[in-house]
N, C-alpha and C positions, 0 to 999 in steps of 0.2 A: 504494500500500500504506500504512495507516492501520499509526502504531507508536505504546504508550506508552511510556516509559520509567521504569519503576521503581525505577530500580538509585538507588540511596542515598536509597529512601523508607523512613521507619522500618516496622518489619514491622504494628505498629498502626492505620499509615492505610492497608495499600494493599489490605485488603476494598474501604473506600468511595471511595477511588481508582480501583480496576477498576470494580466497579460501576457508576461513574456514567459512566465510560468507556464501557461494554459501553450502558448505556442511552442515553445519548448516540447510538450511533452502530447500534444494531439496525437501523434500517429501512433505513438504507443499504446494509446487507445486502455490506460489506467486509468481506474476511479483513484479518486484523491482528497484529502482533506485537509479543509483553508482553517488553519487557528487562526482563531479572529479576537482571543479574549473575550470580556462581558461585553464590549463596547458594542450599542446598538449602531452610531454611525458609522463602524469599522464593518458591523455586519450589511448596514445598506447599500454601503459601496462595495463588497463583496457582492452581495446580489442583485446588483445591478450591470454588472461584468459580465457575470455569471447566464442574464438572461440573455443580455446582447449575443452571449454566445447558443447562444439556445440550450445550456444543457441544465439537465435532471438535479435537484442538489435537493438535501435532506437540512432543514435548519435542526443542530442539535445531534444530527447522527440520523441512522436509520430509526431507532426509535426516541427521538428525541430529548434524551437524558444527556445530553453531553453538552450544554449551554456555549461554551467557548469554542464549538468546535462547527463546520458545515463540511458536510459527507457530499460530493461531488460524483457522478457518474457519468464518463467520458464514452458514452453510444454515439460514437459519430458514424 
């Protein structure tokens, strides 16, 4: 399982930090998971990345117990 860790990125870089995460790793076609910490704006900019790209993501995990974390699934 492919993770990045976000948590104490300033909220400024972590578009082009995902981003190039997410492109980095497309064709390998891993789910992955963004540590986001508690921060809701660190989560909305995560899920906003995340739509643009169209893909699947779990806030929390698959079953939602994991508050700092988002479970990403890479079906491209």
């Amino acid at each position: 399982m492919l993770e990045i860790d976000l948590h104490g990125v300033k909220h400024g870089d972590v578009r082009s930090t995902l981003i190039r995460f997410i492109e980095d790793h497309r064709k390998a076609d891993i789910d992955f998971e963004v540590v986001t910490g508690h921060s809701e704006k660190m989560k909305e900019i995560v899920k906003e990345i995340l739509d643009e790209y169209d893909l699947k993501y779990y806030d929390g995990g698959y079953l939602g117990v994991r508050p700092a974390i988002i479970r990403v699934e890479m079906d491209l």
